[in-house]
Every structure is written in C-alpha cells, then in structure tokens.
C-alpha positions in Angstrom: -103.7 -8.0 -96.4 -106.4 -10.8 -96.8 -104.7 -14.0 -97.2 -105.7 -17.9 -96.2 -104.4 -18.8 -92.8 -101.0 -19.1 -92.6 -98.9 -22.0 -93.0 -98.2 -24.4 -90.2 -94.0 -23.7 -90.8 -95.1 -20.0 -90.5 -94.4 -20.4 -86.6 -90.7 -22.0 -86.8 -90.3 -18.9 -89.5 -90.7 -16.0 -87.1 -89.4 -17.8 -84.2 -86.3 -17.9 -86.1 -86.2 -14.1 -87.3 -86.9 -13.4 -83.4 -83.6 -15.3 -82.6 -81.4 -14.1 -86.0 -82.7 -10.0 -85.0 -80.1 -7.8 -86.6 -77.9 -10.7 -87.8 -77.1 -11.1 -91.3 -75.8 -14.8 -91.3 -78.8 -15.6 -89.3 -80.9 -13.6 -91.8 -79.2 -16.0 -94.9 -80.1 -19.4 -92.8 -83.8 -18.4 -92.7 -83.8 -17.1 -96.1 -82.6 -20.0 -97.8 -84.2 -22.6 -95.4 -87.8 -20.9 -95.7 -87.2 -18.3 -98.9 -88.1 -21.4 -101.7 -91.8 -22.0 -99.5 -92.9 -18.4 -100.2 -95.6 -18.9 -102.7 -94.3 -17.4 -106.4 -95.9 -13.6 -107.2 -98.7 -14.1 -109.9 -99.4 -17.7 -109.0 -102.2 -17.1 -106.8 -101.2 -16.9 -103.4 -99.6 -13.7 -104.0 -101.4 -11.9 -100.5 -99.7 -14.5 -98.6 -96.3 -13.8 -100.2 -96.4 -10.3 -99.0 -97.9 -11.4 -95.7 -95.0 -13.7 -94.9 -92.4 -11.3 -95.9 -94.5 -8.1 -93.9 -94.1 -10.7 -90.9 -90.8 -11.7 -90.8 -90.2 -7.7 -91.6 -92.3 -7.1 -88.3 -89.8 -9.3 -86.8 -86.6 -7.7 -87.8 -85.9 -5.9 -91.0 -82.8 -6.9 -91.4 -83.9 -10.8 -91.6 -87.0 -9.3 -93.8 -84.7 -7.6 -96.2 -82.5 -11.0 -97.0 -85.7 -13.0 -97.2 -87.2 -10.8 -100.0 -83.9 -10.5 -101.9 -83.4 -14.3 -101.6 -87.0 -15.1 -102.6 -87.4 -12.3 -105.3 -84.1 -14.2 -107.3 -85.6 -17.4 -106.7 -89.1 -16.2 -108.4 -87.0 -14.7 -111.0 -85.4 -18.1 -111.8 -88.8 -19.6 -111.8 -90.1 -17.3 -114.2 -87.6 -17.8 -116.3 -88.4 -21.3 -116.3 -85.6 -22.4 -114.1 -85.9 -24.6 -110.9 -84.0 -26.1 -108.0 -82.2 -23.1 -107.1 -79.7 -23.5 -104.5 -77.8 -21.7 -101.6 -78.5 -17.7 -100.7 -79.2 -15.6 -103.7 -78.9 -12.0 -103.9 -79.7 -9.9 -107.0 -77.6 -6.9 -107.9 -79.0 -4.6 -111.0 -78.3 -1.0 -109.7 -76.0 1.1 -111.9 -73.2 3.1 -110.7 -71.2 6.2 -112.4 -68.1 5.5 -113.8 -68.8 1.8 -113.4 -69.5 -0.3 -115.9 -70.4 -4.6 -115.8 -70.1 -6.3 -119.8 -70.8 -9.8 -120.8 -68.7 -11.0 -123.4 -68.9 -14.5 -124.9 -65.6 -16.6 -124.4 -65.6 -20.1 -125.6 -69.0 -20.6 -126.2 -69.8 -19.3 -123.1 -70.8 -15.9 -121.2 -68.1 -14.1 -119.0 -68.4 -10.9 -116.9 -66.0 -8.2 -116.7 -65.9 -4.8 -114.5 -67.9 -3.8 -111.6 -70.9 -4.1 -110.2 -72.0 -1.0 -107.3 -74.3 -1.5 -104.3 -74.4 -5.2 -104.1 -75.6 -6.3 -100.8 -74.2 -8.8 -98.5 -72.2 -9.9 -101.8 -69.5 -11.8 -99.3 -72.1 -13.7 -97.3 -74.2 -15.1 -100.3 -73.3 -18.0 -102.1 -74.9 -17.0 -105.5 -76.2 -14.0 -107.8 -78.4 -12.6 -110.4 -76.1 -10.1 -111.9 -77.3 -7.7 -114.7 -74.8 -6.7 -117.1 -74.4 -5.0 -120.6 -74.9 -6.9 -123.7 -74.3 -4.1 -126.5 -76.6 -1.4 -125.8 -78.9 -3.6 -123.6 -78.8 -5.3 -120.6 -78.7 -8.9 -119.4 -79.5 -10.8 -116.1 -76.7 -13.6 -115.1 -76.3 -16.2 -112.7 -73.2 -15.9 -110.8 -71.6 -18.3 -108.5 -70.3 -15.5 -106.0 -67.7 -18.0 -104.6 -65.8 -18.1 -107.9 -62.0 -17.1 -107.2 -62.7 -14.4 -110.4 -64.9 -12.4 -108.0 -63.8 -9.6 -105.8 -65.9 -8.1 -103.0 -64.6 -5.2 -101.6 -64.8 -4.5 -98.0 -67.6 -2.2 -97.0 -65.6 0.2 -95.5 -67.5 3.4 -96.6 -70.9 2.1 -95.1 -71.5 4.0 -92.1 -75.2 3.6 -92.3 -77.2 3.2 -88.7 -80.0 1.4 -90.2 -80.1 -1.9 -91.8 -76.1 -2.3 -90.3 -75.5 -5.9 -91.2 -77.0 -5.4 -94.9 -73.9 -3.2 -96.3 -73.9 -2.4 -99.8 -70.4 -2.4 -101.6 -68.6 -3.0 -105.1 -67.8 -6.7 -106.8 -65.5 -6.6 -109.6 -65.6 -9.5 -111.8 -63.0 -10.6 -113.9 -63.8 -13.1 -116.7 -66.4 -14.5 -114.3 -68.1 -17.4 -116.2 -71.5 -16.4 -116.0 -75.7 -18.4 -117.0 -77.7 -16.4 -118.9 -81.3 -15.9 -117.7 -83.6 -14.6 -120.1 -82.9 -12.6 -123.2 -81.8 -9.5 -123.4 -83.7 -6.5 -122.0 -86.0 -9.5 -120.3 -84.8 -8.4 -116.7 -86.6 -5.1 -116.8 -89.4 -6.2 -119.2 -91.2 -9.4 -117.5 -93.7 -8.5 -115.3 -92.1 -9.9 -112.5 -89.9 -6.9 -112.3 -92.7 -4.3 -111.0 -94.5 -7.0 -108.5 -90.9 -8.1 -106.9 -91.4 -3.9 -106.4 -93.9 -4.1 -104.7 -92.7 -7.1 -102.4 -90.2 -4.8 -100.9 -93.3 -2.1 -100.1 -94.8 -5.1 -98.0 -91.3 -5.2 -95.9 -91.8 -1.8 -95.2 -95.0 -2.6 -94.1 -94.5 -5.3 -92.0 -92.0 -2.7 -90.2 -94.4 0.0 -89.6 -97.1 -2.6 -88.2 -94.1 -3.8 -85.9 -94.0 0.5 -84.6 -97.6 0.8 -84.6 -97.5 -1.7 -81.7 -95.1 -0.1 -79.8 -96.8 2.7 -80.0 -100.3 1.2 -78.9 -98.5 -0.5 -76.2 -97.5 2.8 -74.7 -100.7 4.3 -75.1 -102.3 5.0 -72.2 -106.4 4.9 -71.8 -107.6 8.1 -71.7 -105.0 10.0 -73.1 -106.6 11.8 -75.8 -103.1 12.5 -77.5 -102.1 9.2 -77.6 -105.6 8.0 -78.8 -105.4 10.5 -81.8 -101.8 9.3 -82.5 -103.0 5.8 -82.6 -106.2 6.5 -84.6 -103.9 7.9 -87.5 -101.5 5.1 -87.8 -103.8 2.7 -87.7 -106.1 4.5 -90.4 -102.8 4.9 -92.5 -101.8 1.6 -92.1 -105.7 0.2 -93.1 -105.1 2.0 -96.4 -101.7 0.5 -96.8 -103.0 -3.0 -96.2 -106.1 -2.6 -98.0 -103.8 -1.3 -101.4 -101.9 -4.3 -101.1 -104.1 -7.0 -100.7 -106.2 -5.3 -103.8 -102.6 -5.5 -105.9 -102.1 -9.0 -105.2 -105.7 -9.8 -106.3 -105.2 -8.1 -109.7 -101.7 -9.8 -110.0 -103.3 -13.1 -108.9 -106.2 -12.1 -111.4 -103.8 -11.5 -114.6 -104.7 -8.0 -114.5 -101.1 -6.8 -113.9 -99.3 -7.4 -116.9 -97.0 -5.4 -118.6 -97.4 -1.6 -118.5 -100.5 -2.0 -116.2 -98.4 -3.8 -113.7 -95.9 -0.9 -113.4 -98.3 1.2 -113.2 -99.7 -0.6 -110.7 -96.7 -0.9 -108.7 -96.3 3.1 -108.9 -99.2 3.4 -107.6 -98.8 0.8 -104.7 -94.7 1.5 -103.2 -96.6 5.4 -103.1 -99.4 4.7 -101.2 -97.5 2.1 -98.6 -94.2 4.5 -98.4 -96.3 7.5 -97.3 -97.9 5.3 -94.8 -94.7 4.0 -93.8 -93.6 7.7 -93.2 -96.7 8.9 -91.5 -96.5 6.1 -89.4 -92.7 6.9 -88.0 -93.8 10.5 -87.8 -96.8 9.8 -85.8 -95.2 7.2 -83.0 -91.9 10.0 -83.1 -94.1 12.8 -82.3 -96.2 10.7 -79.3 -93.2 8.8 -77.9 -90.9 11.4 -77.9 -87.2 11.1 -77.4 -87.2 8.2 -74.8 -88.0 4.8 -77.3 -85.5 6.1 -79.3 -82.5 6.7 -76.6 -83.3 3.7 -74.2 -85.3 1.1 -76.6 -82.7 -0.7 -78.3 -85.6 -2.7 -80.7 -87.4 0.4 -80.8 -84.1 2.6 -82.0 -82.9 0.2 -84.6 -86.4 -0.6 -86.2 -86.8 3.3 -86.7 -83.3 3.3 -88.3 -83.7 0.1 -90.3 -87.0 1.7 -91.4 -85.9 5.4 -92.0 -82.9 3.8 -94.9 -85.2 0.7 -96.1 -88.1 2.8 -97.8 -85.6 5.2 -99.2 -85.5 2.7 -101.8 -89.0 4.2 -103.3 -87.9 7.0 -105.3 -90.2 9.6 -103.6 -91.1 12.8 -105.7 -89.2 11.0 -108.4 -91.6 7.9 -108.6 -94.8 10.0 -108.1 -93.4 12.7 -111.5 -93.2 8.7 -113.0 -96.9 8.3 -111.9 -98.3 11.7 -112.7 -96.7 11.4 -116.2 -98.4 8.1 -116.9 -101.4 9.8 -116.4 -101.3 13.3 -118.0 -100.4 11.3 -121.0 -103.3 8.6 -120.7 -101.3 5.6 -119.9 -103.2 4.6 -117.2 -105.5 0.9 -117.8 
C-alpha cells in the first residue's frame, strides 16, 4: 500500500503492540490510546489507515484485531456526525439463532432488551455499538457496557487456538438505556459499512507480511525450493498490496459510494483472503512442521491467522460477487 511516510507516533505504536503480543488488556491500552489518530476511511488518508492497522497486525493480531474494532466504532461515530468518543469501543452486529436484541422506547428514551451473540471482549471494553431491531429493521446503539443492566457471559465455550484473548460470547441486556446512532437501516446502508470491511482485509494482511518474513528469514541462498516458495508469497502479497492501495484511492477519490463501494469491497476481502491463504500454504509447505512445534510467534500468528480471515465468507462472498455481475451490477 502506497501511503505518505508514516507518522512520528507510529514508532511508540508498534513498540507497544511488540510489548502487549497476545494480550488483550494490552491490546485495549493501545487501541484507545492510538485508535482516535488513525486517519477516518474516505477522508483522504485512507492508505495510511490500512497501513497502520496492517502494521500493528504484523506485530500481533491479536493487538491488530482490537485496534480495528476500536477505530472502526470510532469512524462510525464520526460519520454519524458524532465526536469525542471515549474509552474502548467494540461493535457487535452479528446475528445469532434463537437470539434476538429489540429496542423499545421507555420514557422518551431507547432501551435494549435480549441478547446479543458473538460480542468480542464484551467484559474488557468500556463501551459499544450495538445493533438491534426496530420493527422489522435494524438499528445501531451506543451502549455503556458497564451498565449494571448488562450481562456478559463467561466465554466458556471458546476453545479457539487462535486469536485466544479475543473470545467471542453472549451479552444479554435488560432495559439497557441505549443512544441512537443513525436512523434505521443506516448501520448497513452508509458506505462506511463495506470500507470498515475492507479494514479488517488489511489486518489480515499485515499478518501474512509478518509470515512472509519468517519465511524469507529461513530461506537459505541457493535453495531453489525455498526461492520458489519466496517468489510466490511475495508475488501474492504484491497483488494484495497493490488491490488495496488502489481501494483506498477510489474511496479517497469518492468513487466508492453506495453499491459501488460494496462491490468494491467484494472484490477487495477476495483478492487479499486468497493471498492471505496462499501465503500460509506456501511458508507451511517450505518450513515444514518445525516453526510451527518450536516457534512460539511463528505457531500462534498461523493460528491467529487461520480463525481471523474466516471472517471473509469464502465461496459465499465470491457467489455475492459473481451475482453482481451476471446481473450487471457492476460500476
């Protein structure tokens, strides 16, 4: 990704996501000491946006992941218009079965009431956006997380290896006074929605660069194999790079509004999640079984890696792409 050089607080940035590897508390410090200097998607510095986050990811995904959760609320709120967000912010708008979130108005006033599934890190952070239903539609909602009405439940089932200290679990809310942000069906519609998408591709980005160097590291010169291995990820990771830093120039260039910018952003997590996956296949297949056994770094960065870009939709997303354009809908 073409960007301007970084920032000078760039430096303090990483150092910190070196020291707070793997720790979520750690993670939440960094996010919401450094998560309100990310520049705002669309606003044009969107290349270095990704950059940052693709760096800190490089670090340690699990910092990365907290630091794009936390920044992606806080460009929510300023697109909404709001400003001066405080604390750690999380957003939570996945839908569950046989779960169900409702806002109600009480007293002039919104309230939440049921359950919300996969919230992450829900009993660290100090604030939400929450998306609930509003009739038939949904609505986003600021959330004060600390609120005695709100129930995290212990993540007991999460046995996942990767990403360890970002568990997902259930909040229940219970008359939870609650801020509206936006109108209904706003959440989904802005054009924010598809570029905070493609914010989490750069994470996964910024983790596969972090493999390719341990790959190139144990490359050894004339090693054919290992040269060939090395020649793929880095041509898969060019593309990747290249993809994004065209996206952020058509967001930066008001070319990625509306329909165009989902479309975009279809086309974007696809190109940067195969990459991502070609990438752990390639430095699997040349390392072998040693990196991931003896490398503790090494081990949990594939792990991290392997559940982080599960969050593109695979086959799923690309039907949602081929769709768009067998029916014409592409700009």
């Amino acid at each position: 990704m073409d960007c301007a050089s970084l920032p000078a607080w760039t430096d303090a940035m990483l150092t910190a996501a070196r020291a707070g590897a793997e720790d979520a508390v750690s993670g939440i410090a960094l996010a919401a000491e450094f998560g309100s200097r990310l520049p705002q998607p669309g606003a044009g510095q969107t290349a270095l946006r990704w950059r940052l986050l693709a760096e800190v990811s490089g670090q340690d995904l699990t910092v990365g992941r907290i630091l794009e959760a936390h920044s992606d609320a806080l460009a929510i709120l300023a697109e909404a218009g709001e400003d001066g967000a405080e604390g750690a912010w999380g957003v939570f708008a996945a839908e569950g079965p046989g779960v169900r979130l409702e806002a109600e108005v009480q007293d002039r006033s919104f309230v939440l009431t049921g359950t919300k599934p996969w919230c992450s890190l829900a009993g660290e952070l100090d604030r939400a956006l929450v998306t609930a239903h509003v009739g038939e539609q949904r609505q986003l909602f600021a959330v004060d997380l600390r609120d005695r009405s709100v129930q995290v439940e212990p993540p007991s089932g999460w046995v996942a290896r990767g990403l360890r200290e970002v568990p997902s679990a259930p909040v229940h809310f219970a008359a939870t006074p609650a801020r509206a942000v936006g109108e209904p069906g706003w959440y989904l519609a802005r054009s924010g929605f598809a570029w905070g998408g493609i914010g989490v591709a750069a994470c996964w980005y910024g983790g596969a660069v972090a493999m390719s160097r341990t790959l190139q590291r144990a490359a050894k010169r004339g090693d054919e194999l290992l040269a060939l291995h090395v020649g793929l990820v880095d041509a898969v990771l060019h593309g990747a790079a290249s993809t994004l830093g065209d996206a952020a120039r058509q967001i930066d260039d008001g070319g990625a509004q509306g329909p165009a910018g989902e479309l975009l952003a279809l086309r974007v997590r696809a190109v940067v999640a195969e990459a991502v996956e070609r990438t752990m296949s390639q430095v699997a297949h040349a390392l072998g079984p040693a990196p991931l056994a003896f490398d503790e770094v090494h081990s949990r960065r594939v792990a991290d890696l392997q559940l982080y870009v599960r969050q593109h939709h695979a086959e799923r997303d690309l039907a949602a792409l081929g769709h768009a354009l067998l029916e014409g809908r592409l700009p």
